[in-house]
N, C-alpha and C positions, 0 to 999 in steps of 0.2 A: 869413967871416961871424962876428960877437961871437955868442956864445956866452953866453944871459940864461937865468938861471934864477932863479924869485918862488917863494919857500917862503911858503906861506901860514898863519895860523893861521883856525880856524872860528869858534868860538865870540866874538861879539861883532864879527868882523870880516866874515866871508862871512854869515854864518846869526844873526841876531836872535834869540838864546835867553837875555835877560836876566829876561822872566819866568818861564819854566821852570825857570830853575835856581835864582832869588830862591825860588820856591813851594815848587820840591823840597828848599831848605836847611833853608828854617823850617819845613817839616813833620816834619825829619827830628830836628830839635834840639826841636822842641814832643811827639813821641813819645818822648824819650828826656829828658824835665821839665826842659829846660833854655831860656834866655828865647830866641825866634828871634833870628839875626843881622840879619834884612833885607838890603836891596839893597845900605848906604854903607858895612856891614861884608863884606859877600859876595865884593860886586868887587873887593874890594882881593888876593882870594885865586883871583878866574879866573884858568886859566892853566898853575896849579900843580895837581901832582897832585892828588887826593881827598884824600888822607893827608897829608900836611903842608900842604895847605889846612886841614884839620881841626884840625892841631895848632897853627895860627894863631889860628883863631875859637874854640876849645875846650882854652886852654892847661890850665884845671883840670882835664878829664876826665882818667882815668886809661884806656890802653890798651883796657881793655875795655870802657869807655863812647863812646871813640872808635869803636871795628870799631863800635857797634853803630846808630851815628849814619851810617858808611859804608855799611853794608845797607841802613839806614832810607831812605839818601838815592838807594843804586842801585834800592832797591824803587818809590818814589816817580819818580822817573824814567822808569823802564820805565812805570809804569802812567801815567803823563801824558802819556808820549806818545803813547798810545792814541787821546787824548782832543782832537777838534780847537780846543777854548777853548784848548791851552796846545802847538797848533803852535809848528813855531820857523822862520818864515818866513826866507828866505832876501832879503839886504839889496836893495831896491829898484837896479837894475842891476848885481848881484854876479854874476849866471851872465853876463851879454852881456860882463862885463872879461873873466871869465874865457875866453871862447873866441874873442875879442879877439887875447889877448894867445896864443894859441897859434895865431891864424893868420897872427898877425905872429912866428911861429916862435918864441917862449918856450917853456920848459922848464917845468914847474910841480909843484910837492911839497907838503908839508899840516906840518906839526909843531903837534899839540894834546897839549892834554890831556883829550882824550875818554878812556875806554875803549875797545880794539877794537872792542867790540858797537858802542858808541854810537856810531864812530867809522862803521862797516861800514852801520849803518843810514842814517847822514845823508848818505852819497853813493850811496846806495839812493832815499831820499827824494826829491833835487836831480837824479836824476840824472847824477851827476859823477865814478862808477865810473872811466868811458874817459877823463877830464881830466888825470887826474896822475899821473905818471909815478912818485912816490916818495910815499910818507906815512906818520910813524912817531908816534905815541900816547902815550899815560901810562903802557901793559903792554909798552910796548920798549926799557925803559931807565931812566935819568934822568931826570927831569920838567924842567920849566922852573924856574927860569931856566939851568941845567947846559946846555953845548951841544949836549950826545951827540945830540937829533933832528934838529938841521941839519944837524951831521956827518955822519949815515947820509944823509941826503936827498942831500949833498954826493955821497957815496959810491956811493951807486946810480947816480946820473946821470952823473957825470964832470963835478963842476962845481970850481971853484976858489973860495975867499974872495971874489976879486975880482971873480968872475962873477954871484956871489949876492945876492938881495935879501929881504929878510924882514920883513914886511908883517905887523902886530898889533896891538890894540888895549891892550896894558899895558904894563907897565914890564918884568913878566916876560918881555914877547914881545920889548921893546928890547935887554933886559940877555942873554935868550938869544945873540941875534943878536950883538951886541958881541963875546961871549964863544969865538962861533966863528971870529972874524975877520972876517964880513960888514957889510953894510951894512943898518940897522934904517929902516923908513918906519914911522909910526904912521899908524892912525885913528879920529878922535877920535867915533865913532858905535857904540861898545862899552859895556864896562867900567872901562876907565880915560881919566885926564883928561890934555891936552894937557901941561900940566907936570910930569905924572909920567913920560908918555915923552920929553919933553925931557931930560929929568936923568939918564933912564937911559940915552940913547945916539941918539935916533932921530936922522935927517939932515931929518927934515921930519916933521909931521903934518900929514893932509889931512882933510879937513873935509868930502867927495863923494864920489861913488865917478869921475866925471867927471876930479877932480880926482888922485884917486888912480891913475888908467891914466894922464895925461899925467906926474906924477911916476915912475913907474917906467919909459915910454918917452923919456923925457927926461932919463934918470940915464945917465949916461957909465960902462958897464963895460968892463973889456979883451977885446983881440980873443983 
């Protein structure tokens, strides 16, 4: 039997949290007097850890205006998520691919860059605790685009390069995947746009989530 395993990323790809983390950016750069990035500077930094997402959007601050923009921004998150106007719904047929594709016996892992908190809450939230098999975060290493999270995910499960498929909505989530050997699918219903994961590596971007289970049951992995 082949042997498939989809490392997934969350944020913009399974779970719709474009406004939440738009709301919690600019709140957190408007309490530390600086102008908000908005949404067309933000997303260009989902993906990436907090901290060098920061030092993208906030090249002038100096270290200590940075952490204080990163508190700002995990205080502002915790309390929004509280709050049900700034749920982060989960993408219209994202849980049905999901156990899908495990009962047509796939392998399935996570590589974000949540925090563990936020990472522990949102498969608390979806209930998707018992879904995946591996899932390694922003606090387990190297952030994206570095491939150190799909190499653990690799590593847990007993998967190969050529077994892997890694499914994202950025160029970070492309260029990860590239970089570990695997094979990169985008989709284009996140934070980044179809030509930004073309250029970084993807083999397709899909446009449905419909569309996105027949691209990954229709990709040819070895046995």
């Amino acid at each position: 039997m082949t042997f498939r395993f989809a490392v997934f990323d969350i944020d913009g790809t399974l779970v719709d949290s474009r406004a939440i983390i738009t709301a919690c950016m600019d709140k957190a750069f408007i309490g530390a007097g600086l102008p908000p990035p908005g949404f067309e500077r933000t997303r260009r930094v989902i993906g990436l850890s907090l901290a060098v997402g920061l030092e993208q959007l906030a090249p002038q601050a100096d270290e200590a205006l940075r952490h204080r923009i990163l508190e700002s921004y995990r205080t502002a998150f915790f309390e929004m998520r509280q709050d049900p106007a700034f749920h982060s719904p989960a993408y219209d047929g994202a849980d049905a691919l999901l156990r899908s594709l495990l009962a047509d016996n796939w392998v399935l892992g996570i590589a974000t860059g949540k925090s563990r908190r936020g990472l522990d809450a949102m498969l608390e939230q979806h209930a998707w605790g018992d879904l995946f098999q591996a899932h390694f975060c922003a606090d387990d290493g190297p952030g994206k685009p570095h491939p150190h999270m799909v190499l653990e995910n690799m590593r847990v499960v007993g998967a190969q390069p050529d077994q892997t498929l890694v499914i994202g909505d950025s160029e970070h989530d492309m260029a990860m995947a590239i970089a570990a050997g695997t094979t990169a699918i985008g989709v284009s219903w996140g934070f980044g746009t179809t030509e930004e994961m073309l250029a970084a590596g993807a083999v397709r971007v899909t446009h449905q989530m419909g569309e996105l289970e027949e691209a990954l049951k229709s990709h040819e992995l070895s046995l």
